[in-house]
C-alpha positions in Angstrom: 0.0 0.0 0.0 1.5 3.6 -0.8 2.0 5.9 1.7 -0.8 8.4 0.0 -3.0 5.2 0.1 -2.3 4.0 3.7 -3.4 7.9 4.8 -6.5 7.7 3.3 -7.3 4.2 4.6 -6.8 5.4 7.5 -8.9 8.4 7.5 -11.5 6.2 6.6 -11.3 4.1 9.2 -11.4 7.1 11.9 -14.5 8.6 10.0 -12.9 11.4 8.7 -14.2 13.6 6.1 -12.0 13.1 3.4 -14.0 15.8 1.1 -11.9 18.7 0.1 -13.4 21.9 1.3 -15.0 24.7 -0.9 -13.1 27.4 -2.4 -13.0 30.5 0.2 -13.4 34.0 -0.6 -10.4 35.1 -2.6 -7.7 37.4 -1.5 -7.5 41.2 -2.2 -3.6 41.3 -1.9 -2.0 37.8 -2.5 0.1 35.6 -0.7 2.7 32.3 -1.7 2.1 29.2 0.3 5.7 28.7 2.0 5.5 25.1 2.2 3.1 22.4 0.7 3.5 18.3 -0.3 1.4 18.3 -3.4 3.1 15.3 -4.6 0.6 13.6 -1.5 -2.7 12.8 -2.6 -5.6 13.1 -0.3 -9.2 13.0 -0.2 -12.1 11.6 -1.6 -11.1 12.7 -4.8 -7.5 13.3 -5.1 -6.8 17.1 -6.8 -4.1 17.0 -9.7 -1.5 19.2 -9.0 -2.4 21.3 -11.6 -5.9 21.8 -10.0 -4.2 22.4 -6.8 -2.5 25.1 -8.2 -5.5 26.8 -10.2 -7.8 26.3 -7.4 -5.1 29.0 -5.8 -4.5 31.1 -7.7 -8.6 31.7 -8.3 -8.5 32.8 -4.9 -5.3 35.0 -4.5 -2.5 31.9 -3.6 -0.1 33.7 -6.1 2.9 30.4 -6.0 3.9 27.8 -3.7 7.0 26.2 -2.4 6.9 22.6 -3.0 8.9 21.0 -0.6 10.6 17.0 -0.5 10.9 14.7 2.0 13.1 11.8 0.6 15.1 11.7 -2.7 12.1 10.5 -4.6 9.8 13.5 -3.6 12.9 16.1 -4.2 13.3 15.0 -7.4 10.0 14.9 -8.1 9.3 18.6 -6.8 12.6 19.9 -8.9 11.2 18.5 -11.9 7.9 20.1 -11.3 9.2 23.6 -10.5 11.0 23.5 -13.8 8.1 23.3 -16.0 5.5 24.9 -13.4 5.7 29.1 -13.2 3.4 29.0 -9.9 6.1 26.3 -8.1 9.8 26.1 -6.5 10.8 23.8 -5.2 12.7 23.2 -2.0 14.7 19.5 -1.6 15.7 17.6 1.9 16.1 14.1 3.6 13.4 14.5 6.1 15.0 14.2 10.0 12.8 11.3 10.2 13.7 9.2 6.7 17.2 10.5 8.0 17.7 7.5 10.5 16.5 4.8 7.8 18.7 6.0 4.7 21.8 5.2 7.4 20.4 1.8 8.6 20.5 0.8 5.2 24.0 2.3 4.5 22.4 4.7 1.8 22.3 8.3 3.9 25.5 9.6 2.5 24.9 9.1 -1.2 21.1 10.0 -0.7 22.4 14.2 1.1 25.2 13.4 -1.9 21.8 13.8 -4.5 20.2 16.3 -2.2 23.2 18.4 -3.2 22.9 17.9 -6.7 19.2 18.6 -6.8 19.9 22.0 -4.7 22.0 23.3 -8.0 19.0 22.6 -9.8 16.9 26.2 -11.5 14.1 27.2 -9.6 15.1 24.7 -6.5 15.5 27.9 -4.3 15.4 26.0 -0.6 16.7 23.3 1.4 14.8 21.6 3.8 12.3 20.1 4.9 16.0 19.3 7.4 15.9 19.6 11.4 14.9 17.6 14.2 12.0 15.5 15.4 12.3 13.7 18.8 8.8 12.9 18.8 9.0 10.3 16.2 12.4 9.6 16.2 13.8 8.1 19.2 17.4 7.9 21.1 18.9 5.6 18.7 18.2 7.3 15.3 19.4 11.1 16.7 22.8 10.7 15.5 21.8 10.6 12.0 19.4 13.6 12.3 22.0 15.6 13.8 24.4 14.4 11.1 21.8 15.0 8.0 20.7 18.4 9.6 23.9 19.7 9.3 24.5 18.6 6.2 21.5 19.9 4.8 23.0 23.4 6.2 25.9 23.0 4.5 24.2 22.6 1.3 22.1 25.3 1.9 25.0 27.8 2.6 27.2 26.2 -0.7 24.1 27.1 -2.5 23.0 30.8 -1.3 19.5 29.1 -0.6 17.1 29.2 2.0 16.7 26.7 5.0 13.7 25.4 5.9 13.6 23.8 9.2 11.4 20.9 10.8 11.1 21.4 14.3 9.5 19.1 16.5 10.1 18.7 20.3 13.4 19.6 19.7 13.8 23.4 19.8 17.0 23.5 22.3 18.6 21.2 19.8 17.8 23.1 16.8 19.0 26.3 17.9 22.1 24.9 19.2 23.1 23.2 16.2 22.2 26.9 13.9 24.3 28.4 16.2 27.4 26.1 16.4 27.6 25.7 12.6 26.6 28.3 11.8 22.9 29.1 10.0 22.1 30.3 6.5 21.3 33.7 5.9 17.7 33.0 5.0 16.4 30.5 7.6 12.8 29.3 8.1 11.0 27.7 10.9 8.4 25.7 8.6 5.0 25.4 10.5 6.5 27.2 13.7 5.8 24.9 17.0 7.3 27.2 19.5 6.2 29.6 22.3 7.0 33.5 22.6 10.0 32.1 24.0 10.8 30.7 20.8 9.7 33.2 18.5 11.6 36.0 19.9 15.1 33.9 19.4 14.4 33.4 16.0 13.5 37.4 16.2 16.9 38.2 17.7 18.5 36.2 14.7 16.4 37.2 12.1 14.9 33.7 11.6 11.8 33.6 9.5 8.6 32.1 11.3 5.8 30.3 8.7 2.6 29.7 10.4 0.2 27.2 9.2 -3.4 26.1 9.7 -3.0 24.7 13.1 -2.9 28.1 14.5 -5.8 28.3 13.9 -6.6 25.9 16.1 -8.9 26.1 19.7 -5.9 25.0 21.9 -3.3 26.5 19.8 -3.0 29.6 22.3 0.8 29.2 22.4 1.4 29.8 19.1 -0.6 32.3 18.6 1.2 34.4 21.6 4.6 33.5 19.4 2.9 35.0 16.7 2.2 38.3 18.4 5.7 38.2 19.3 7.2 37.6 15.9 8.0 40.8 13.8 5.7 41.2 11.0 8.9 41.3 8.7 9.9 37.5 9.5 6.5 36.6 9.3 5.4 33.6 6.6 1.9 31.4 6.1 2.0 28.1 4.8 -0.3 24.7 4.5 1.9 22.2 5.2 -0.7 20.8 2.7 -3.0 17.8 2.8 -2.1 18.1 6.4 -3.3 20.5 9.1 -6.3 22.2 7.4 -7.4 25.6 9.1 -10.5 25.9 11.0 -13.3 25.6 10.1 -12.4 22.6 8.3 -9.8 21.1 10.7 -9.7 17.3 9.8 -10.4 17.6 6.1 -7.9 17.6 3.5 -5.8 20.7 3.1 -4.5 22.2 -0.2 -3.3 25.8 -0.8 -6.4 27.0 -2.0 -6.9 27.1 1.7 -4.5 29.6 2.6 -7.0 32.5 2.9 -8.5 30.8 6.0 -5.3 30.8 7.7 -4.2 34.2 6.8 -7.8 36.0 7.6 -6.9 34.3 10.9 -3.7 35.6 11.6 -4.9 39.4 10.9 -7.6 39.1 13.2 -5.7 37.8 15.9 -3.0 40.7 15.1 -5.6 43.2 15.0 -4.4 44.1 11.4 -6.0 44.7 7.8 -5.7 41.3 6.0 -4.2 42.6 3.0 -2.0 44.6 4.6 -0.7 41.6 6.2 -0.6 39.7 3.2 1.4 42.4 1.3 4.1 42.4 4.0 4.2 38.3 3.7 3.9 38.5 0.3 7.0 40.5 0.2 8.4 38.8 3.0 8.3 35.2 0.8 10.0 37.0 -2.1 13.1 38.5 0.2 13.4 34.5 1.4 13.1 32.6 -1.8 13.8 35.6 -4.9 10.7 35.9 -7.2 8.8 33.3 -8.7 9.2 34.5 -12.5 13.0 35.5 -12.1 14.0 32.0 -13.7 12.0 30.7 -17.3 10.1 27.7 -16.6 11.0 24.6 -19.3 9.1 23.3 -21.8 6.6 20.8 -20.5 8.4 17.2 -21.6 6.1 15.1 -24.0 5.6 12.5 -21.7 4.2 13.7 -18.6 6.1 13.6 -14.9 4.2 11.2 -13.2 3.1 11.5 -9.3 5.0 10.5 -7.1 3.7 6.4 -5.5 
């Protein structure tokens, strides 16, 4: 069973709704999605990518990161940014494949195609790199820590962004940046953190991407770090089919769902939506250069399949 398959089986089995929600109302100002996995398929009715990204930018989603997790899924989004003016792409061994590419021996030469990818045009990120010690346990940290730096490595040899996965594991994180030094443009992808948090990443100039779940009814931590984080290292993201904004927590999440997250985030801040969304916008653009600064290729006869 693929891993798009297994998620939907299991969705089923805990009565989910696995309908994709309807579109909401567009954008004045638009906004990028900083982070998305549209080579997942969700739902019901699974969206093409394509869909995905005209379902966006019908309601003011103006481009979207789309962001790897193995060496399959980075390749996969680097050939899809190439031919695809509303993508980039961004390429990483997720912390938690990390510790299964060195049980098998296969870590090395799997960061050694990460690199290659991260020359790649319109590949302007690395990650999704970090730490997770809530999946991850004692005996698989060493090759986190030893793919994370990598990944910053490449990053730095590259002049491209860092996105960071950050899960139960901020001390480590911020230790790591700070002994090896971060890349100029770093990101805390779906920020988990408190105010605490956020204003280290302030005092660094580390960019903080909120997605869906703040949101959220108990999310009142990150929505503190949010009033805390500057407005000019502020970024909104899906983190797409997972963690759907209310009012549709639980169903699948695409980009065209960005809206909902962003109307959110001005009313908590007490600001103008598209105010906020102009500052993002240009916020996304300082992080990752513009989306039409590199020609997109001509799509290749045979179409890129999906990724199983």
């Amino acid at each position: 069973m693929s891993d798009e398959s297994h998620i939907r089986h299991r969705h089923k089995a805990e009565g989910r709704d696995l309908s994709y929600p309807p579109l909401p109302e567009a954008l004045v100002v638009g906004v990028y999605d900083n982070h998305t996995h549209l080579e997942i398929s969700d739902g019901d009715d699974p969206l093409d990518y394509r869909e995905q990204l005209d379902r966006a930018s019908s309601v003011g989603v103006r481009g979207v990161v789309q962001v790897g997790n193995d060496v399959e899924t980075s390749r996969w989004s680097a050939d899809m940014a190439a031919i695809e003016p509303r993508m980039l792409a961004a390429v990483a061994v997720h912390p938690n494949d990390a510790p299964d590419y060195a049980a098998r021996g296969e870590l090395d030469d799997a960061l050694q195609i990460i690199a290659e990818l991260a020359g790649r045009p319109r590949v302007r990120a690395v990650g999704e790199t970090g730490l997770d010690f809530f999946r991850t346990d004692e005996s698989g940290r060493d090759a986190q820590f030893r793919s994370f730096e990598a990944h910053i490595e490449i990053a730095k040899e590259n002049d491209l962004a860092l996105q960071i996965h950050d899960r139960d594991a901020h001390d480590d994180v911020i230790r790591t940046l700070r002994r090896v030094g971060a890349p100029e443009r770093t990101v805390f992808h779906c920020f988990s953190g408190d105010a605490e948090l956020a204003q280290l990443c302030a005092d660094n100039g580390w960019y903080m991407s909120f997605a869906g779940n703040v949101t959220f009814k108990n999310a009142g931590q990150l929505r503190e770090a949010l009033e805390v984080a500057p407005r000019a290292l502020l970024l909104v993201e899906t983190d797409a089919p997972f963690l759907t904004p209310m009012p549709y927590r639980g169903r699948p999440n695409a980009p065209y769902l960005i809206p909902h997250t962003l109307r959110a985030m001005a009313e908590h801040l007490r600001t103008d939506v598209s105010m906020l969304a102009a500052q993002i916008s240009s916020n996304t653009e300082l992080v990752y250069g513009r989306w039409d600064s590199e020609p997109v290729a001509s799509p290749p006869t045979t179409p890129i399949g999906s990724v199983a």
